[in-house]
N, C-alpha and C positions, 0 to 999 in steps of 0.2 A: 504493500500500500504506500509507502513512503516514497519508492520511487512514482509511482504514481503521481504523488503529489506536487515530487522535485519535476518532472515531465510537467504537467499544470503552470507551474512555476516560469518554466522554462519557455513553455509557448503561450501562455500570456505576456511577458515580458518581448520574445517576438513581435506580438501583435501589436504590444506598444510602440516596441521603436520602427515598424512598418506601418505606422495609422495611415499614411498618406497612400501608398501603394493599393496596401487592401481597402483605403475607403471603409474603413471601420473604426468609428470614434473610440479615441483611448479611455475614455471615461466607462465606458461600456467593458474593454478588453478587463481594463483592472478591476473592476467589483465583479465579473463575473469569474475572475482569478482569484479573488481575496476571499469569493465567499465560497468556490468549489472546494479550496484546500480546506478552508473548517470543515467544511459537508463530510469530505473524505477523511477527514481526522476525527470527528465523532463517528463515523461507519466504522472506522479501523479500529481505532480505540475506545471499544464503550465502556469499559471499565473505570475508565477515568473520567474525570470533572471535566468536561471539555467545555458545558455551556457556562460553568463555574470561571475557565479561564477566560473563554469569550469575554464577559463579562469584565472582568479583571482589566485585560486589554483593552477595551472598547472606553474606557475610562480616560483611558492614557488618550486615547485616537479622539477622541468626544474636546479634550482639554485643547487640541492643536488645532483642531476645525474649525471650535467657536472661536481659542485665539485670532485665527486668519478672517474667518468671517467676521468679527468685529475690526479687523485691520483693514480690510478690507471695505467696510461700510464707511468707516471715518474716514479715510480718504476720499470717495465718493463723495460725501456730504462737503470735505471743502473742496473738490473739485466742482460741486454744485454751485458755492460760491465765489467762482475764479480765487480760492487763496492760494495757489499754486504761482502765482502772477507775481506773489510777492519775490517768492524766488528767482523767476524766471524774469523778471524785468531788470534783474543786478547784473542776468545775464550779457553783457555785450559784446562779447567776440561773434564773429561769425562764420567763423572756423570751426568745421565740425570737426576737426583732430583735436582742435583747442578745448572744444566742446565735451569731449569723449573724455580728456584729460580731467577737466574740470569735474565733469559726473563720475568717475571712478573713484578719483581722492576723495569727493565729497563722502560715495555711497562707503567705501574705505571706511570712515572717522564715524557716519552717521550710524554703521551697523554695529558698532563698540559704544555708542550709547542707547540706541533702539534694539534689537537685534538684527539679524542678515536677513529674517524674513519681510519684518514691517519695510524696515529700506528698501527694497528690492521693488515692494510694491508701492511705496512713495516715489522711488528712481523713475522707476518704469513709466508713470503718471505724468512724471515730469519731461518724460523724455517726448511722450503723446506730444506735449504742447509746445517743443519744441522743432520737432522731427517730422515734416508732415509724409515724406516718403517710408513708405511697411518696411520696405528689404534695409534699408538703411539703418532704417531704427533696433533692426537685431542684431547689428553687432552692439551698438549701447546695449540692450538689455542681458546680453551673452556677457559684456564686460562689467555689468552690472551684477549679474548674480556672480563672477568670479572677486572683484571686490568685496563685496557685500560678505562673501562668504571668508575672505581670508581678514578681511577687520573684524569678522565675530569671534574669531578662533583666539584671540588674544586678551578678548576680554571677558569677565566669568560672566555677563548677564548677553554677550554678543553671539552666542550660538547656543540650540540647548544641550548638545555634548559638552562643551566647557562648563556649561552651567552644572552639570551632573556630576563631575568630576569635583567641581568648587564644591557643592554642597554636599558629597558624599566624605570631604573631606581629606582629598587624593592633593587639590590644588589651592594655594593662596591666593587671596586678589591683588595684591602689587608686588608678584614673583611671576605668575603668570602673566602678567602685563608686560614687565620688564622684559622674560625670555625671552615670548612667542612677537614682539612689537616688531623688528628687523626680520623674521623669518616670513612673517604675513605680509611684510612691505614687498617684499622679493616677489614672492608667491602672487602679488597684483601687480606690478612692474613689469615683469617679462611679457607678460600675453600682452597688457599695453602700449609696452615698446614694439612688439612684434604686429598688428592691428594696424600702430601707428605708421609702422614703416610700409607694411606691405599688402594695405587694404587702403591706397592712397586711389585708387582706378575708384573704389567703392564708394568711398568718402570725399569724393573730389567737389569742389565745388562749395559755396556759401551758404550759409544758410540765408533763408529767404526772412525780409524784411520782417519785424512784429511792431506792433503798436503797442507800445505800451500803455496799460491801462489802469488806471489809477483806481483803487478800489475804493469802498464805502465803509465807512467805521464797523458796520457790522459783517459785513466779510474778513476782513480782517481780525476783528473775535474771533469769529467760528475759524478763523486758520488758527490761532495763538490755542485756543481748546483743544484742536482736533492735534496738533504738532506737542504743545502743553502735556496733552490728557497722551498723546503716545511715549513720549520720554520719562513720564511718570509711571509708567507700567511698573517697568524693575524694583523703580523706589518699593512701589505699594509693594510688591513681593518683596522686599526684603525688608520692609516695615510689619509685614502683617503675617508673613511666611505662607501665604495662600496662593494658590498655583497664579500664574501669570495671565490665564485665561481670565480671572474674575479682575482683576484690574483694567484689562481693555475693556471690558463690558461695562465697570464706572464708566468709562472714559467714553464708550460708546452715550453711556445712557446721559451725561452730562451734553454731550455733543449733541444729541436726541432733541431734549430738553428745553436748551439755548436758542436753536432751529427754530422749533416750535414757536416761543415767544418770539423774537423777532419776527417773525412773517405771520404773527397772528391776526393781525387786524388786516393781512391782504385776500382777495378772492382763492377760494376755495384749490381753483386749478394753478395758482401762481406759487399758492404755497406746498402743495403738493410739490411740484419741480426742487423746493430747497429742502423736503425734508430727509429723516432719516428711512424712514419706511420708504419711500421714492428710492434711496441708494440703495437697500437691499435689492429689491428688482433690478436694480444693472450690476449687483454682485456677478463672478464667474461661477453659478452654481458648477456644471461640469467639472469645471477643477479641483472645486473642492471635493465633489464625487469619485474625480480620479484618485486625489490624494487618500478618501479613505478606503477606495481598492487595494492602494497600494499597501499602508500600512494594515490592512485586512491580512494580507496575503505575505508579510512579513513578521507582524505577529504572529502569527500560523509556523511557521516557521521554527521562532524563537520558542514558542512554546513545544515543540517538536523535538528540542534541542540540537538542530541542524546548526546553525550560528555556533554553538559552543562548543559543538565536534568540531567544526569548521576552525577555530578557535585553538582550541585543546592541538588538532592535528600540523597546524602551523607550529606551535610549542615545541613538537617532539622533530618535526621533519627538520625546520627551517635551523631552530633552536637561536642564532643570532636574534634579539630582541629587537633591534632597530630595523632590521630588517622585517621582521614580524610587526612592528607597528607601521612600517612604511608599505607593503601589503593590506593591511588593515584598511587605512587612508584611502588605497586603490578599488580594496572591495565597498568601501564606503560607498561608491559612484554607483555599485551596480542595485545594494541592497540599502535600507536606512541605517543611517551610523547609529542610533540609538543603541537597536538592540545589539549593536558589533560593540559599543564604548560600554553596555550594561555587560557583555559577557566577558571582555578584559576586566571589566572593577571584579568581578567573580572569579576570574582564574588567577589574579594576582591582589594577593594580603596587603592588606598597609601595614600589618607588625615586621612585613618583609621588606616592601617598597614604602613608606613612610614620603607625612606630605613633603608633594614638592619634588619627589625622586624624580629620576632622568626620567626615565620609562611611563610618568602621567605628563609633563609636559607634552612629550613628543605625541603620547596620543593624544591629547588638545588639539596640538597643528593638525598633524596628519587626518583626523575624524570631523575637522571645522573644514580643513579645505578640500581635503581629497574626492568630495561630491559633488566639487564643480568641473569633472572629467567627463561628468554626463549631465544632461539636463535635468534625467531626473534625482540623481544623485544628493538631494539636498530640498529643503523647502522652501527657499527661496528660488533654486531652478523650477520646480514643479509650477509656483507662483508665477513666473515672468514668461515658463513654458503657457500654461492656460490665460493670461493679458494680453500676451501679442503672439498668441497661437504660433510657434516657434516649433519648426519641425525636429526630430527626434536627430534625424539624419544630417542635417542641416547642424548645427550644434556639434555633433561629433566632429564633421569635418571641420566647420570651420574653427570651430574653438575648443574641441576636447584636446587635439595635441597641443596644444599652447598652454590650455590650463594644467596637462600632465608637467609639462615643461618646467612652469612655475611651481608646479606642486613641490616638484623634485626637486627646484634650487633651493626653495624656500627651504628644503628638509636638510640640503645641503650646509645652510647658512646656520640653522639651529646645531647642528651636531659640529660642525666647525666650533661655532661660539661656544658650546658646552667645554670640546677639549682643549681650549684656551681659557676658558674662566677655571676648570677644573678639576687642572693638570696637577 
C-alpha cells in the first residue's frame, strides 16, 4: 500500500508541474493527491488513529490558510484604496533592472520583519501596479519569492522553519540574525546579478509613464492599518504566544472595521467596492485550494513516517552533516520544509547539539531558502505561483538554476564564515 501511495505522490506532483500541457488545473491535481493518500492510508492502516491524525494535521494546515487568507484580504482592501500608490509614487526610476533591484532588496528586508509569505504577496501587488506587461512581471515575482524567501531564513519570525527552530529552542534571535545575514544576502544576489545581466532582451526598455496620484487622508489610514496591523503580526505572537494566524485576523478585522466606517455614509454599491467582504471575492481561492492539496498530501506523508526514513536514511548513507542538511534544503523545493525541519529537530537532541550548534543554523538557511528551487517549494512560491499564475515549467527554467546557484553560494558563505569564526 505505501508504494501505492508514494506512486499517488508521484503523479500528482506530475500533474502539477505539467498543468499547462495537460490542461488540468493544479488546484484540482493536489486535493485530489492530498486526499487519495489519506483514503489509502486509512484503507491500509485501520488499526491506527488515522482520522485522529487527520485531524491533528488539518490544525497545522487550517492555521497557514487562514494566515494567507487574511494576508491576502488586507492587501486587497488597501489595494481597494490605491495605498499601494504611497509606495509606488517614491518610485522614480524607470529602469526596470533598476526597478527589479529596488523590489528584491526591498522584498529582502520586508520578509525579516513580515514574513516571506505576506511580502511576497505585498511585492507581487506592487509589482501589478507597476509592470503592466504579464511575461515581464514574472521575473519580478520569481525574484520576489527568491528574496522574500532568503530574508526570512535569517530572521526567527521571517520564515516558519526558523520560526520552529527559535521556538523549539535549537536557535537564538541575535545569533541567528548575525550568522545566516551574509549567507541570505548571497543567496539573493547571484540570481539578481545573473537576471540583471542576462535577461536584459526581456527587460529592455522603460517603464511607461505613471501619474502620480495623490491620495485622500483616508486611504492613507487604511494603508498605515492594513501595512501597521501586518508588521504587528509577530509582535502579537510573541506578546500573546498564540499562533500567528489569530493576529492577522485582528488585523484583518480592524482593517474590516475602519473600511466600514469611513464609506458608511456613501451609497450602498460604492461602499461595497472598498470593503472587506468585496476583497475576499477577489481572494485567489484556487490557490489556497492548491496549497491545502499540497500540504494534505505531505502530511500524509509525515504521518507515514516517509520524511523520517527519508531522514534517518540520509544519516546512515550520507553520514557528512553538512552535506545532509544541504540535501535537506534541496529536498525542501520538492516536498514542504516543515515536516523535513520537524523531522531533523526529532533525529537530532539538543543535550547533543545544544542552542545555536553549527548543524541548526545551517538548517535555518538551507530549509528558509532551498524552496525557492521550485515554485512550489515554499509559500510564498505557491502564493506568487496562484497571483500571477506562473507556470511550473517556466520557473524551473528560468529561475530554478539561479536560485540553486544562490542557494549553494549562500551555503558556501555560511560554512566558510563558521570555519573562520570557529577555528
Amino acid at each position: 500500500m505505501l508504494n501505492i501511495i508514494l506512486a499517488v505522490f508521484v503523479l500528482g506532483y506530475g500533474a502539477i508541474a505539467f498543468e499547462h500541457p495537460l490542461k488540468i488545473n493544479k488546484s484540482g491535481s493536489a486535493l485530489l493527491m492530498g486526499i487519495l493518500i489519506w483514503t489509502l492510508y486509512r484503507i491500509g492502516w485501520t488499526s491506527d488513529d488515522v482520522a485522529g491524525e487527520l485531524e491533528h494535521h488539518l490544525t497545522g494546515i487550517a492555521e497557514i490558510l487562514f494566515f494567507l487568507m487574511g494576508a491576502m484580504t488586507i492587501v486587497e482592501v488597501i489595494d481597494a484604496h490605491d495605498g499601494f500608490n504611497l509606495i509606488t509614487n517614491r518610485i522614480n526610476t524607470k529602469s526596470k533592472i533598476k526597478l527589479l533591484w529596488i523590489m528584491a532588496i526591498l522584498a529582502f528586508f520586508l520578509s525579516a520583519i513580515l514574513d516571506n509569505l505576506t511580502t511576497t504577496i505585498v511585492m507581487v501587488s506592487l509589482a501589478r501596479k507597476l509592470i503592466p506587461d504579464e511575461k515581464q512581471r514574472l521575473f519580478f515575482a520569481g525574484m520576489t519569492v527568491i528574496s522574500a524567501n532568503a530574508g526570512g531564513a535569517w530572521s526567527p519570525i521571517g520564515d516558519v522553519t526558523t520560526t520552529m527552530l527559535w521556538i523549539g529552542g535549537q536557535v537564538s534571535t541575535l545569533n541567528i540574525m548575525k550568522v545566516l545575514f551574509f549567507p541570505s544576502l548571497v543567496c539573493m544576489f547571484i540570481p539578481l546579478f545573473y537576471v540583471s545581466l542576462f535577461e536584459k532582451k526581456t527587460l529592455k526598455g522603460d517603464l511607461p509613464d505613471r501619474t502620480k496620484q495623490k491620495l485622500a487622508p483616508e486611504n492613507k489610514l487604511i494603508f498605515s492599518l492594513g501595512l501597521g496591523g501586518l508588521i504587528l503580526v509577530p509582535v502579537f505572537k510573541q506578546l500573546t504566544h498564540l499562533p500567528p494566524y489569530v493576529g492577522m485576523m485582528l488585523a484583518l478585522g480592524i482593517i474590516w472595521i475602519a473600511a466600514d466606517l469611513i464609506h458608511r455614509k456613501k451609497g450602498t454599491e460604492e461602499q461595497k467596492k472598498y470593503s472587506a467582504s468585496n476583497a475576499l471575492m477577489k481572494i485567489d481561492m484556487p490557490s489556497l485550494l492548491f496549497f491545502l492539496g499540497i500540504l494534505l498530501a505531505v502530511s500524509g506523508l509525515e504521518s507515514l513516517h516517509v520524511l523520517k526514513n527519508v531522514a534517518t536514511w540520509m544519516d546512515t548513507a550520507i553520514g557528512n552533516k553538512d552535506l545532509i542538511v544541504i540535501c535537506i534544503g534541496v529536498l525542501s523545493a520538492v516536498v514542504d520544509n516543515v515536516p523535513l525541519v520537524a523531522a531533523t529537530m526529532g533525529m537530532y537532541d539538543l543535550s547533543a547539539f545544544p542552542t545555536d550548534h553549527k548543524i541548526w543554523e545551517f538548517i535555518a538557511y538551507c530549509a528558509g531558502t532551498g524552496g525557492s528551487i521550485l515554485i512550489i517549494g515554499s509559500a510564498a512560491g505557491v502564493a506568487a505561483m496562484g497571483m500571477e499564475k506562473i507556470d511550473f515549467l517556466w520557473y524551473f527554467k528560468k529561475m530554478g538554476l539561479i536560485a540553486f546557484l544562490g542557494y549553494i553560494a549562500g551555503a558556501g558563505i555560511y560554512l566558510l564564515q563558521y570555519a573562520l569564526f570557529h577555528s
